[in-house]
N, C-alpha and C positions, 0 to 999 in steps of 0.2 A: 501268655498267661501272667509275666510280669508287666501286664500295662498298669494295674491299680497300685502294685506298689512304687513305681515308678514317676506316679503323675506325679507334678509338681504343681500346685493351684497355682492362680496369678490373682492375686488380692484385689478382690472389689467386679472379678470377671466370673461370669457362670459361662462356663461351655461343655462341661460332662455333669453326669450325678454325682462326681466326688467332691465339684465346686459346693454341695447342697449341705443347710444346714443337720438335713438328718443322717447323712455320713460325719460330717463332722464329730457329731456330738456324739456319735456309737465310737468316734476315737478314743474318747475322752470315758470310756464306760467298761466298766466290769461285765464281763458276762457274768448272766448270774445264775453260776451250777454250782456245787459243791465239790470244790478243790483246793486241795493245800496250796498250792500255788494259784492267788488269783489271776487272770490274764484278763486284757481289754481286746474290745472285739477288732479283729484286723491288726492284731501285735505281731503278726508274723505274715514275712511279705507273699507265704504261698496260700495264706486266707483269700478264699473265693469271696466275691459277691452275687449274689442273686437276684433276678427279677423274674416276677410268672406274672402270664397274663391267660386268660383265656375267652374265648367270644364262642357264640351258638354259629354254625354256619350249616349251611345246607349243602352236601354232597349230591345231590341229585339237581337235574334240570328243573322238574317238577319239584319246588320249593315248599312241597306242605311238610317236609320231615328234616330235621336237625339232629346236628351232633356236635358235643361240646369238647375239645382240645384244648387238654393244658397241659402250655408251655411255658418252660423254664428259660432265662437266657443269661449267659455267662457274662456280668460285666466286666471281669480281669481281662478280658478282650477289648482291643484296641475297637474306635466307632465304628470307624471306616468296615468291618468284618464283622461286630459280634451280634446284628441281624440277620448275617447270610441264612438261607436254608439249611446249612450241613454244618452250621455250630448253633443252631437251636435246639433244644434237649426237649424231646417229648417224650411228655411221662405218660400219659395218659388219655384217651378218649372218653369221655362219659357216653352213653349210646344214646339217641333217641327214641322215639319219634321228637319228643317236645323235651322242652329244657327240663334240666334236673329241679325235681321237689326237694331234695336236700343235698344241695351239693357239695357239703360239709363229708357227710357220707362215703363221696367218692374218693375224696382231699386226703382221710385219712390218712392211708398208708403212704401217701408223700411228708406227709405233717409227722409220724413216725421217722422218717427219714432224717427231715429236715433238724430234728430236734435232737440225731443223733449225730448230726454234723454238726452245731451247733456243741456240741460235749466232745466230738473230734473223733478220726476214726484213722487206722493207722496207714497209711499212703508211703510208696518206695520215691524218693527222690531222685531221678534218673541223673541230674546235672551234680549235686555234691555224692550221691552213690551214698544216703543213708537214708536211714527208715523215721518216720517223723509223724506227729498227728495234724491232720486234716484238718479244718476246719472252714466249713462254706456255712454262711447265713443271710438270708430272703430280708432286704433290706425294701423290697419295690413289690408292688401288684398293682396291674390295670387292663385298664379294657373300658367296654363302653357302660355307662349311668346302667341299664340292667345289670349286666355281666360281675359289674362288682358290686351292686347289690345281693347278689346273690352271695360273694367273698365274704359280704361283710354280714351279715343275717341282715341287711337291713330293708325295709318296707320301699323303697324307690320311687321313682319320680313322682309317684301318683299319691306319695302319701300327704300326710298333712304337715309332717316335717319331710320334706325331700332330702333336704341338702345332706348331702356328710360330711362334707365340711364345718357346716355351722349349723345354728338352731330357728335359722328363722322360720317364720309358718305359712304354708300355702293360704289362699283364700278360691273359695270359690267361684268361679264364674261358668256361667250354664253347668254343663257337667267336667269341666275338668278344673284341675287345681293349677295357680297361679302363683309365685310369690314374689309380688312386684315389692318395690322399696315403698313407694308411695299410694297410700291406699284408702286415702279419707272420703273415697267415695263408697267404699266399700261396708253395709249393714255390719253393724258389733264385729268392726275386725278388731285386733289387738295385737298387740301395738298398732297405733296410725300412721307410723313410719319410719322404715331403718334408716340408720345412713349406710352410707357403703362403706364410709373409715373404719367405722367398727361393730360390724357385725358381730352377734354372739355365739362366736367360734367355739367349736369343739376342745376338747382335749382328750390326750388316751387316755387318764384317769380316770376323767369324768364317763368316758363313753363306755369304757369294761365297766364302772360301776353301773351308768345303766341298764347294759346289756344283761349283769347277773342281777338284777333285781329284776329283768325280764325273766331271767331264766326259773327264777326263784320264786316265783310269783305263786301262790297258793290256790289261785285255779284258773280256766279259764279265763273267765270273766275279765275280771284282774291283771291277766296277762295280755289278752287283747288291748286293755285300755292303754296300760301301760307301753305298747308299744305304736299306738295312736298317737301318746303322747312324746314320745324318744324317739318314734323313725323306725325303732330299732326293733329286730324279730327275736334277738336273744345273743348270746356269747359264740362268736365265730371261732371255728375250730385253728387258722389262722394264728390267734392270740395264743397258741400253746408254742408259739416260736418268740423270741427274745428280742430280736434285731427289728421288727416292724414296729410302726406307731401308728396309733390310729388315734386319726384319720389321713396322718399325714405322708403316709406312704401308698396311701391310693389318691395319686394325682390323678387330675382329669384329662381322659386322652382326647386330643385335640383334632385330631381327625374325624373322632365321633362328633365331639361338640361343637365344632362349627366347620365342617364341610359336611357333614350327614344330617347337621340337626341347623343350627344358625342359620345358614344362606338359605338353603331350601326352604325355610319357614319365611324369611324374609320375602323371596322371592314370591311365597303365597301370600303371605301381606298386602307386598303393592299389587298384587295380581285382583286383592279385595277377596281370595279364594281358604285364608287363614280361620280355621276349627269356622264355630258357628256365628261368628261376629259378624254385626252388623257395620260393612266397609262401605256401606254406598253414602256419598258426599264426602267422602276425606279425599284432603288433597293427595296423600299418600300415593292414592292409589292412577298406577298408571293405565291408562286404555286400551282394551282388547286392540285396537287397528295397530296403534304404538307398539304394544309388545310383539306384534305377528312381526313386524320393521325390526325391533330389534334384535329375535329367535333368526331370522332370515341373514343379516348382516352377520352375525356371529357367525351361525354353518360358512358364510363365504370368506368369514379370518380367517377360515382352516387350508385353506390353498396358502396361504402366504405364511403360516407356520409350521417352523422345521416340527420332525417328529418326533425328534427330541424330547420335546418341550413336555411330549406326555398324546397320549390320544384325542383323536378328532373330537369337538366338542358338536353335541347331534342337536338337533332341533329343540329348544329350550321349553318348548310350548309343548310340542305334538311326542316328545321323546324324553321328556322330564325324570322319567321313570331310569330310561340307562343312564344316566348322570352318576358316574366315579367321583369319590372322595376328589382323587386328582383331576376329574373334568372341573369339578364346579372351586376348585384351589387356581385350576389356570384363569377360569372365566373370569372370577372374582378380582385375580393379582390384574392381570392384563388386560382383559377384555371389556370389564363390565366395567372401568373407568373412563373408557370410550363410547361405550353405547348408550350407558345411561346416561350421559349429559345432557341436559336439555330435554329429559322426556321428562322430567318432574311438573306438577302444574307449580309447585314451591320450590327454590332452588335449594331451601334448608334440607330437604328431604336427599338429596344429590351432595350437599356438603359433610352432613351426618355419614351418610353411606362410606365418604370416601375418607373421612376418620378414621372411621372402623378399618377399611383396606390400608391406611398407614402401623394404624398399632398392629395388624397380623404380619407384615412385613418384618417390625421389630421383634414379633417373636419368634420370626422365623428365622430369624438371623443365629449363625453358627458360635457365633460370643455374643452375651447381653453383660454389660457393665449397668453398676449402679444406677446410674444417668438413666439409664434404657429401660433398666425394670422400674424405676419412678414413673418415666413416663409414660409406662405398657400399664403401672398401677393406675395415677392419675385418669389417664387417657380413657381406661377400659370403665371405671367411677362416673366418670363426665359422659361419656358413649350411655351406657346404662339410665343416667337421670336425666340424659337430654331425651332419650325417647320415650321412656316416661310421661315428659311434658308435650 
């Protein structure tokens, strides 16, 4: 439990969350309650950190009913440990069948908690053998693009601002929503085209105001529009805690975003099998014979890799469907730089690809320095606009 007062940063290295600007800057901050003694957050080295995350899963074989767990996780725990199963704090189940309509509602009486931890509560010091106040505050929450739309009241992928991180605007194509950078093909879009340098990013200011001018809105109508227009459903119950920023403490979790959602969609890309686009004559696209060659070679890497490495990777074609976050992370790292070569009818389409599988390496990596997030910045910028074109 004295791992967070303990760390010591190395300048210019990110490898925990206390390397991150928004630990940093809650150093440098007052809480702000009403006390004769002001104190900054984490002034005292038995100040916990907190992170909740929570996802809908299904308990049963038969997958038509969910339930939703949220969980708390200690980060004054060292890394190596503070994932385990038996030091994750579960506060609570939301029940199903189907995900929570207000899941503010359930948050509550956590959000009571949180905020009384937050003002400190009195805790025995077993190591100096006195009595002292507490204090733990929720600096992190994630999970997957629904799951924290839900955290944050906001309208999610399918609205016409998606992002929460920034403002940019989906566009339509057939029936779902898009929000490419580049878009002058696109009927009365507006703007004709982002850059990726600077995006018109969020702030927590801005976004609790918009959200209480959602909340505030004097009817329907009104309300509706205005959250059409912001993304946003209203004021997250969440924001009645100190230590969070929003947006910036709901990072994207990487697991969702590109092994459950990236590859898999890519993979229906060149398959020409992506939403309802018309993929016949793009080079992109690689041939039903080809892909059956390459589903068949992959099952037969699995004899020559230890087990280690993570589980069998199953027929890519016929068995798409059981593909793990960690099957389609091995296939991608290892695998798919070998098979896919040479099945492109363009070789640009196999050099792109294997772009992308450099910059997920460097973020996978256990230190990212300066250099490294430049080039995961850069990198992911150029990856984005070259396919695009």
């Amino acid at each position: 439990m004295r791992y967070r007062a303990e760390y010591v940063p190395k300048a210019g290295v990110i490898k925990d969350i206390f390397d991150g600007s928004h630990y940093q800057t809650l150093l440098n901050t007052f809480v702000p309650i009403d006390s004769s003694t002001p104190f900054y957050f984490f002034s005292d080295p038995r100040d916990i950190a907190l992170g909740l995350s929570t996802d809908g899963f299904a308990p049963f074989k038969r997958r038509n009913k969910t339930c939703w767990p949220i969980i708390l996780f200690n980060y004054n725990l060292p890394p190596e440990i503070r994932f385990q199963k038996k030091y994750c704090i579960h506060v609570r189940t939301v029940p199903g069948p189907k995900k929570p309509w207000d899941w503010d509602s359930f948050c509550w009486p956590l959000v009571q908690e949180l905020v009384q931890l937050e003002i400190g509560v009195q805790a025995f010091d077993a190591v100096s053998m006195v009595l002292f106040l507490l204090h733990a505050y929720l600096i992190l929450a994630f999970g997957d693009i629904p799951a924290v739309a839900l955290i944050m009241r906001m309208k999610g992928q399918n609205a016409i601002v998606p992002c929460r991180m920034c403002d940019i605007k989906g566009v339509k194509v057939m029936h779902t929503y898009y929000v490419p950078l580049q878009r002058d093909n696109v009927p009365d879009a507006d703007p004709l085209q982002y850059d990726a340098s600077n995006l018109p990013l969020r702030t927590h200011e801005a976004f609790l105001e918009q959200a209480d001018e959602v909340e505030t809105a004097p009817n329907n109508v009104t309300r509706e529009n205005l959250a059409k227009r912001y993304g946003i459903k209203g004021r997250p119950v969440l924001s009645c805690t100190s230590a969070l920023s929003f947006p910036s403490s709901f990072p994207f979790d990487f697991m969702h975003l590109i092994w459950e959602n990236l590859l898999p969609n890519l993979v229906l890309f060149w398959t020409g099998d992506f939403k309802e686009l018309n993929h016949a004559g793009n080079n992109y696209v690689i041939e039903s014979q080809v892909w059956k060659e390459i589903a068949s070679v992959t099952v037969a890497c699995n004899a020559t890799i230890p087990s280690s490495f993570g589980a069998p990777i199953p027929d890519i074609i016929k068995n798409r469907s059981h593909m793990t976050a960690e099957m389609w992370s091995n296939w991608t790292l290892y695998i798919a730089p070998v098979v896919l070569r040479g099945r492109f009818k363009k070789d640009k389409y196999y050099k792109h690809f294997m772009n992308l599988v450099k910059l997920l390496k460097l973020c996978l990596e256990f230190e990212i320095d300066e250099a490294m997030l430049n080039e995961i910045d850069e990198g992911l910028k150029s990856w984005v606009n070259s396919y695009e074109t």
